[in-house]
N, CA, C and O atoms as CSV, one atom per row, in Angstrom:
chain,resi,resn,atom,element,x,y,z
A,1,UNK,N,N,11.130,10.293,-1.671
A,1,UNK,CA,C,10.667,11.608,-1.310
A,1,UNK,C,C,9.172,11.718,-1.559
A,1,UNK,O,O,8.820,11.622,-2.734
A,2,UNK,N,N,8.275,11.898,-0.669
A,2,UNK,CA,C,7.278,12.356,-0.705
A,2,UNK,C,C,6.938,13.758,-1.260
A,2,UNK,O,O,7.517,14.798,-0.946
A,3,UNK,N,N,5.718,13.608,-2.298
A,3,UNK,CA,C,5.282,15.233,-2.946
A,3,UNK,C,C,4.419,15.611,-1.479
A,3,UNK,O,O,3.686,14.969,-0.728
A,4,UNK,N,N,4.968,17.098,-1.526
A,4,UNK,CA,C,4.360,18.230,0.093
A,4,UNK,C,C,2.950,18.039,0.017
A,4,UNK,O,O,2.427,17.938,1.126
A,5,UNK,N,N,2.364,17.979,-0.721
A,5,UNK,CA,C,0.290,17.947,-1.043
A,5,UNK,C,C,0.580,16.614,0.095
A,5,UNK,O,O,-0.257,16.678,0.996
A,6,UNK,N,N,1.448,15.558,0.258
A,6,UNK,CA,C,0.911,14.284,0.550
A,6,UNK,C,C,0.851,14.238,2.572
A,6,UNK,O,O,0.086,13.559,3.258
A,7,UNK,N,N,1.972,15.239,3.067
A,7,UNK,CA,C,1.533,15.385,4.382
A,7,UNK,C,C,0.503,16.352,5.075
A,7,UNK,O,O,0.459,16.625,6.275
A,8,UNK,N,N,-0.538,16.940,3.797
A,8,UNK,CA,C,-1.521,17.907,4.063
A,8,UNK,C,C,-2.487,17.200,4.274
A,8,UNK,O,O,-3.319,17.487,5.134
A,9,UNK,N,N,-2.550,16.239,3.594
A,9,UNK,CA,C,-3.719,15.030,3.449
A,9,UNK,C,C,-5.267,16.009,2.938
A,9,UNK,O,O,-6.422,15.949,3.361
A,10,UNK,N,N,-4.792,16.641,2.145
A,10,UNK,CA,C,-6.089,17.734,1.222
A,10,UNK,C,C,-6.396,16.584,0.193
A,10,UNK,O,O,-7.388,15.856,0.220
A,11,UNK,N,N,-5.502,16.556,-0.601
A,11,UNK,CA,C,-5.569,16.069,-1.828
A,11,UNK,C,C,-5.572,14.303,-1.701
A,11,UNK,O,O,-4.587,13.703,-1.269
A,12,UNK,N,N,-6.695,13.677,-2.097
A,12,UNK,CA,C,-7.067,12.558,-1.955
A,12,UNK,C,C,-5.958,11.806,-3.547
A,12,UNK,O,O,-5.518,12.241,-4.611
A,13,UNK,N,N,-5.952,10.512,-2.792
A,13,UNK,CA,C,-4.711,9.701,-4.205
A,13,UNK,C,C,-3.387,8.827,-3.965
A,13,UNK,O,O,-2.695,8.043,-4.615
A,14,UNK,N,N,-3.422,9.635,-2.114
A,14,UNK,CA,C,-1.664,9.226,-1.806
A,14,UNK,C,C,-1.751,8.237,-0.548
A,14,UNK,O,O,-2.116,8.521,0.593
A,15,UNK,N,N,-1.332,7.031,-1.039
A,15,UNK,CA,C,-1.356,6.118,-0.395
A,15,UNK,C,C,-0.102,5.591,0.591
A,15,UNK,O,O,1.084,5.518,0.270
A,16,UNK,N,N,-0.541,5.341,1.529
A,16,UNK,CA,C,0.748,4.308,2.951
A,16,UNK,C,C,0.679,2.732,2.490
A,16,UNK,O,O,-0.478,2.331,2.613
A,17,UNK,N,N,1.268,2.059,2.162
A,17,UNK,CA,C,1.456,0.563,2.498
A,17,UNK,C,C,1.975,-0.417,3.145
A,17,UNK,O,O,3.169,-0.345,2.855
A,18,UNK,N,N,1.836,-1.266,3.820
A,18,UNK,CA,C,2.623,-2.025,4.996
A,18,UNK,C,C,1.659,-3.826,4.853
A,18,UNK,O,O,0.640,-4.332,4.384
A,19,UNK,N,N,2.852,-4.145,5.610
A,19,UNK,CA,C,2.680,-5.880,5.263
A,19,UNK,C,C,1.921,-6.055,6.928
A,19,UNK,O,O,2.066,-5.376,7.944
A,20,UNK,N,N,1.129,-7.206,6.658
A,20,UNK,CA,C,1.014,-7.922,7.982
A,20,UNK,C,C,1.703,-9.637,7.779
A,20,UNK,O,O,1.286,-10.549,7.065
A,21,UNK,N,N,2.509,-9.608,8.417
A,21,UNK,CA,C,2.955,-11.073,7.888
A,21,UNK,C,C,2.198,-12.341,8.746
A,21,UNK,O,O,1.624,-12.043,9.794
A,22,UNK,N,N,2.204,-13.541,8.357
A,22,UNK,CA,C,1.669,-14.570,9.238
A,22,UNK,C,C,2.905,-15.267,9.645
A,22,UNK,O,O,3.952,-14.942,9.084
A,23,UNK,N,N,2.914,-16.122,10.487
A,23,UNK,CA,C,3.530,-17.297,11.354
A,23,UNK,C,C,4.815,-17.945,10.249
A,23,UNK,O,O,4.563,-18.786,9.386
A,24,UNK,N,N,6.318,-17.310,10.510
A,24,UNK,CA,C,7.240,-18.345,10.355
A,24,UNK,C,C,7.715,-17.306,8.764
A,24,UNK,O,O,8.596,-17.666,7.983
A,25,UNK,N,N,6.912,-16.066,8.613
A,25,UNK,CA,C,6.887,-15.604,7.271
A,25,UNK,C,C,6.378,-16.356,6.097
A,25,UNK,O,O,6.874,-16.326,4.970
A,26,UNK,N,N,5.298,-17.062,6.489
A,26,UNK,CA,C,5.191,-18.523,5.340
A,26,UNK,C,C,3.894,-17.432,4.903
A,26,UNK,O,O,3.815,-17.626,3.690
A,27,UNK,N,N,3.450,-16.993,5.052
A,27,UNK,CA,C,2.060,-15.653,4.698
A,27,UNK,C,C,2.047,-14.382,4.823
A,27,UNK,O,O,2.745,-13.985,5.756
A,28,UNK,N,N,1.497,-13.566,4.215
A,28,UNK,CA,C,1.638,-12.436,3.837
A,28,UNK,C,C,0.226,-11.447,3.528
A,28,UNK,O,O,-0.668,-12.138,3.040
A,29,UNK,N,N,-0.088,-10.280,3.669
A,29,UNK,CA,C,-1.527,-9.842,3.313
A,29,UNK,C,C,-0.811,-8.437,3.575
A,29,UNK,O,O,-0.295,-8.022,4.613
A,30,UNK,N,N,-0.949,-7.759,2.180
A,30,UNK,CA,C,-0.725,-6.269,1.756
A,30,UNK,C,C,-1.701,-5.057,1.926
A,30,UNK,O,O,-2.667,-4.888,1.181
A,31,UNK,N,N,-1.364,-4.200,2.998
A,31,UNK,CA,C,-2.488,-3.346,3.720
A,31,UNK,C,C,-1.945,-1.784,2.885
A,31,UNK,O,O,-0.780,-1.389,2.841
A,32,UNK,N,N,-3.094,-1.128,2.309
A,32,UNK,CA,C,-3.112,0.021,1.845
A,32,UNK,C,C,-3.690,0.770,2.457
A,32,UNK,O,O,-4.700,0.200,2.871
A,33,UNK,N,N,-3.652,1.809,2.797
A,33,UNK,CA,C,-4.963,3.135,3.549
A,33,UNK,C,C,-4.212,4.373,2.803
A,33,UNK,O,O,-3.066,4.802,2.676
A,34,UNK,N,N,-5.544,4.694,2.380
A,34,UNK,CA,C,-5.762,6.324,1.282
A,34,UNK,C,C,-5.337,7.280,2.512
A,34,UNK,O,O,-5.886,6.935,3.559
A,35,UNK,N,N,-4.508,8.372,2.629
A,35,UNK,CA,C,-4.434,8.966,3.367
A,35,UNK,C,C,-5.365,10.101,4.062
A,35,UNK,O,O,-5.576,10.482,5.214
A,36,UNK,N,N,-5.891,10.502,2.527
A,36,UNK,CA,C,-7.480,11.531,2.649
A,36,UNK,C,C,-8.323,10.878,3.552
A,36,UNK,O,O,-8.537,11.200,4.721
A,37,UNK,N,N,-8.804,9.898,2.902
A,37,UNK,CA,C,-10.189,8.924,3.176
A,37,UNK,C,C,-9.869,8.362,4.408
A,37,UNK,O,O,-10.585,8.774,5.321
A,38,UNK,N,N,-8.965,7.499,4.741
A,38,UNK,CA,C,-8.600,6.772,5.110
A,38,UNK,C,C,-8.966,5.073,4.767
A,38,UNK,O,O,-8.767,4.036,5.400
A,39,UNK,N,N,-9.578,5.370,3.475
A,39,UNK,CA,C,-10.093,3.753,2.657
A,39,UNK,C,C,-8.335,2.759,2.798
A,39,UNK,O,O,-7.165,2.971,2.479
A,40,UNK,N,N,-9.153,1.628,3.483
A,40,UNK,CA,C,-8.454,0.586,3.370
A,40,UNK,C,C,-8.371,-0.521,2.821
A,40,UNK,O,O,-8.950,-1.514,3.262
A,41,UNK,N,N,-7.304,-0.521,1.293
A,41,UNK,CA,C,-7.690,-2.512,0.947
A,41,UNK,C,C,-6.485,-2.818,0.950
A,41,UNK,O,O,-5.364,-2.310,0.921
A,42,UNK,N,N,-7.251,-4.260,1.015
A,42,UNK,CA,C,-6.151,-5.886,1.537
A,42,UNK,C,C,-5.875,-6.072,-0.020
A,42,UNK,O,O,-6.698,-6.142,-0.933
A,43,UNK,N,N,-4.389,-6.137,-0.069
A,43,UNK,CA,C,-3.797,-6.692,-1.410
A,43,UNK,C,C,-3.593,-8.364,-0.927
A,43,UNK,O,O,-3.026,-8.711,0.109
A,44,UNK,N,N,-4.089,-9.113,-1.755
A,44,UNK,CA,C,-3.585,-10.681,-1.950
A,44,UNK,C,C,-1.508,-10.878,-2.579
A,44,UNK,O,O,-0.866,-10.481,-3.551
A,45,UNK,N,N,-1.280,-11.477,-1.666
A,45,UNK,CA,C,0.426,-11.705,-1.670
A,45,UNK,C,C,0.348,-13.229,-1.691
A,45,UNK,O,O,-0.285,-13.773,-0.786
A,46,UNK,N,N,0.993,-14.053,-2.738
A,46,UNK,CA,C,1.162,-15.444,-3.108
A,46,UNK,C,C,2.124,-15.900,-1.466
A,46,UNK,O,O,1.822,-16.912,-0.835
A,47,UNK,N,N,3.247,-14.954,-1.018
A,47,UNK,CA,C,4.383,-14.992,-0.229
A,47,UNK,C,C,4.474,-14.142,0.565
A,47,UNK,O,O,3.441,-13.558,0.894
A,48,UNK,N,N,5.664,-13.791,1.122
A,48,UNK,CA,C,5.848,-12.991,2.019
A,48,UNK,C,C,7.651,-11.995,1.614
A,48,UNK,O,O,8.438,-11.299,2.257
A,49,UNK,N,N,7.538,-12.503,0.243
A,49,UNK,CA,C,8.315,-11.717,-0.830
A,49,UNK,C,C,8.339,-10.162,-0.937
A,49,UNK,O,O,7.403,-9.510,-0.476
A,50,UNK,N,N,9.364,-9.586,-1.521
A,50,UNK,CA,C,9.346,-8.243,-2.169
A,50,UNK,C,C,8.506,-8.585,-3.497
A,50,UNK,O,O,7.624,-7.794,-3.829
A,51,UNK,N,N,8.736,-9.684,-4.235
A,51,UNK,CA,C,8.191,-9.552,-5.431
A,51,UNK,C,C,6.633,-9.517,-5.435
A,51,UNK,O,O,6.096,-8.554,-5.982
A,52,UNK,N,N,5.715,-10.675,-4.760
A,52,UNK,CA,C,4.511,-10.729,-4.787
A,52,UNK,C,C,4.372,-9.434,-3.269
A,52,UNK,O,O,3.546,-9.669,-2.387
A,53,UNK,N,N,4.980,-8.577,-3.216
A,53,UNK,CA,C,4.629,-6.884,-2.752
A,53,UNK,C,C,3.976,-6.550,-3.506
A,53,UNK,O,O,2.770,-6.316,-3.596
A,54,UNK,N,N,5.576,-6.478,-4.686
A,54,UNK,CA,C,5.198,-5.748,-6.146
A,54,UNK,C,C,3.964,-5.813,-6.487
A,54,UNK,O,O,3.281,-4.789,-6.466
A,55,UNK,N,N,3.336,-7.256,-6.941
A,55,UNK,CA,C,2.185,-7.742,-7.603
A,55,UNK,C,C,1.323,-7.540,-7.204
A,55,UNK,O,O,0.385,-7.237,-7.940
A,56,UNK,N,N,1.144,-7.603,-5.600
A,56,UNK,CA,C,-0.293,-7.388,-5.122
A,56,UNK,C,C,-0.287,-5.953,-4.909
A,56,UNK,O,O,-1.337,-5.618,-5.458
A,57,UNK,N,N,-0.017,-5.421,-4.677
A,57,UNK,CA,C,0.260,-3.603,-4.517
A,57,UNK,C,C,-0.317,-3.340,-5.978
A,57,UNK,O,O,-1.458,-2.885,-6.057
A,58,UNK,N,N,0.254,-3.546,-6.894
A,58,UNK,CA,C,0.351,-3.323,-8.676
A,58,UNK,C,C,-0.926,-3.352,-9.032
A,58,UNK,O,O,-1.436,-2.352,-9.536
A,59,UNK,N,N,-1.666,-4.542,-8.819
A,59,UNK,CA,C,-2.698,-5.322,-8.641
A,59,UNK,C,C,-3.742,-4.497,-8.519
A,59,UNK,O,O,-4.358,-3.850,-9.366
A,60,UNK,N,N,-3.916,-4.638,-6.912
A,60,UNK,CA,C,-4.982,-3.513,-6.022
A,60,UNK,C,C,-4.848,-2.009,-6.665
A,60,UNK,O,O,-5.899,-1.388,-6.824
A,61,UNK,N,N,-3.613,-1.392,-7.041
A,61,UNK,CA,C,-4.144,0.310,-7.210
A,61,UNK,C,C,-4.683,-0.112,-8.769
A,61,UNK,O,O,-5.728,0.446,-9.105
A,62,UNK,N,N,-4.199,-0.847,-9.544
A,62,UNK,CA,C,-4.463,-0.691,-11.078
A,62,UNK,C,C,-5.780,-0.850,-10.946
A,62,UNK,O,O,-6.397,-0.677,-11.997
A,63,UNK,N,N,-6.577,-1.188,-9.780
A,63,UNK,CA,C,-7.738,-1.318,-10.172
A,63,UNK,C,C,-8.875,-0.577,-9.481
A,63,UNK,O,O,-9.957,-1.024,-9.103
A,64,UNK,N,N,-8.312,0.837,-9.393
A,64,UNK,CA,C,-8.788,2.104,-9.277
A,64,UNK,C,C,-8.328,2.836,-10.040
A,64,UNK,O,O,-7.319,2.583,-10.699
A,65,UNK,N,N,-9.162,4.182,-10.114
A,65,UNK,CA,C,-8.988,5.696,-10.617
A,65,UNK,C,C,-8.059,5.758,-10.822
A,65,UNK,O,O,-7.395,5.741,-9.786
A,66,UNK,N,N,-7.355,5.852,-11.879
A,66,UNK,CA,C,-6.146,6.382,-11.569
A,66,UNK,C,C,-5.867,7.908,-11.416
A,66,UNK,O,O,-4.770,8.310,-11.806
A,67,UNK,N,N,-7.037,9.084,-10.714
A,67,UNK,CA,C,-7.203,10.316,-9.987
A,67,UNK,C,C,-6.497,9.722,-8.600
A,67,UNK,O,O,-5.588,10.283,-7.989
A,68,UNK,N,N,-7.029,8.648,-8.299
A,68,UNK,CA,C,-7.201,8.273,-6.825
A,68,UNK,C,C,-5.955,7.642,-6.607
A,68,UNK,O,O,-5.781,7.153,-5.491
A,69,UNK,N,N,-4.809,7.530,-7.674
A,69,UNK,CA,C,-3.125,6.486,-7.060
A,69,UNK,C,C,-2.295,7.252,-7.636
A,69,UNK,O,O,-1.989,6.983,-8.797
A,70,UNK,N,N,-1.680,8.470,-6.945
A,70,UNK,CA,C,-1.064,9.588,-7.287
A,70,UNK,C,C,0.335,9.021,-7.341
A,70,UNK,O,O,1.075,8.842,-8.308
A,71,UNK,N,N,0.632,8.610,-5.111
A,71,UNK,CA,C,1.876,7.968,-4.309
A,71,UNK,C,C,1.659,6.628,-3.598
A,71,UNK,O,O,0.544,6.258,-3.231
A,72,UNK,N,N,2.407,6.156,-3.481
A,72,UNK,CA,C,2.523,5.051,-2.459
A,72,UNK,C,C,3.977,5.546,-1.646
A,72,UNK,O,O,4.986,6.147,-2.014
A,73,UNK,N,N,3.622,5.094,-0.648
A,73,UNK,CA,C,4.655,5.339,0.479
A,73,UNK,C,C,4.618,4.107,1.690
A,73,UNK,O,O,3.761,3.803,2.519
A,74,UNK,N,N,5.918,3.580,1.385
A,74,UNK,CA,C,5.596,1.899,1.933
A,74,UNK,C,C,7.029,2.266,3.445
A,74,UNK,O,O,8.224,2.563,3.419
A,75,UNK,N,N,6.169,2.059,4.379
A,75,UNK,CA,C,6.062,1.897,5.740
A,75,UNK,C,C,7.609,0.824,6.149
A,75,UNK,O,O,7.889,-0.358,5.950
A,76,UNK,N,N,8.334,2.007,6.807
A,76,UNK,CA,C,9.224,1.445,6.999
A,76,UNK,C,C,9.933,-0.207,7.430
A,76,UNK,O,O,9.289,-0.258,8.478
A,77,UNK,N,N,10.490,-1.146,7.438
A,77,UNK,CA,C,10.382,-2.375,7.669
A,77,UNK,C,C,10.680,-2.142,9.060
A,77,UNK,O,O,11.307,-1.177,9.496
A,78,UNK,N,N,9.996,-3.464,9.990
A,78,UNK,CA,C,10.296,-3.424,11.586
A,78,UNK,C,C,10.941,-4.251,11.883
A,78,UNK,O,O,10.696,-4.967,10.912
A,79,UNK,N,N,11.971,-5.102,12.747
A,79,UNK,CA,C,12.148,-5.763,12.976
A,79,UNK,C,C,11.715,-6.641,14.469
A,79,UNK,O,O,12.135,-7.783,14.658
């Protein structure tokens, strides 16, 4: 469940996340965009795992504001 502030996009902090995968699923690169801002960073993923998600997601916000990493809201899977 998303907090209501997060589809106003007023309040800067609440983040979307989604994978870009490479060739065969053998690679992986973790895409964030601030919903306010629209600031975008590339999380580093060892795989193309749930776990190194975890890590690189974990990773990238711990190393901001923590004003600025309220939500994450991770982008439905596609097939």
């Amino acid at each position: 469940m998303r907090p209501p502030e997060v589809g106003d996009r007023i309040m800067p902090g609440h983040w979307k996340g989604d994978f870009i995968k490479g060739a065969g699923n053998t690679s992986s690169v973790g895409v964030l965009v601030e919903r306010t801002s629209r600031l975008v960073l590339l999380a580093r993923m060892e795989d193309a795992t749930a776990a190194s998600a975890l890590a690189g997601f974990t990773a990238k916000l711990n190393a901001i504001s923590a004003p600025l990493r309220q939500s994450l809201t991770m982008t439905k899977a596609r097939k």
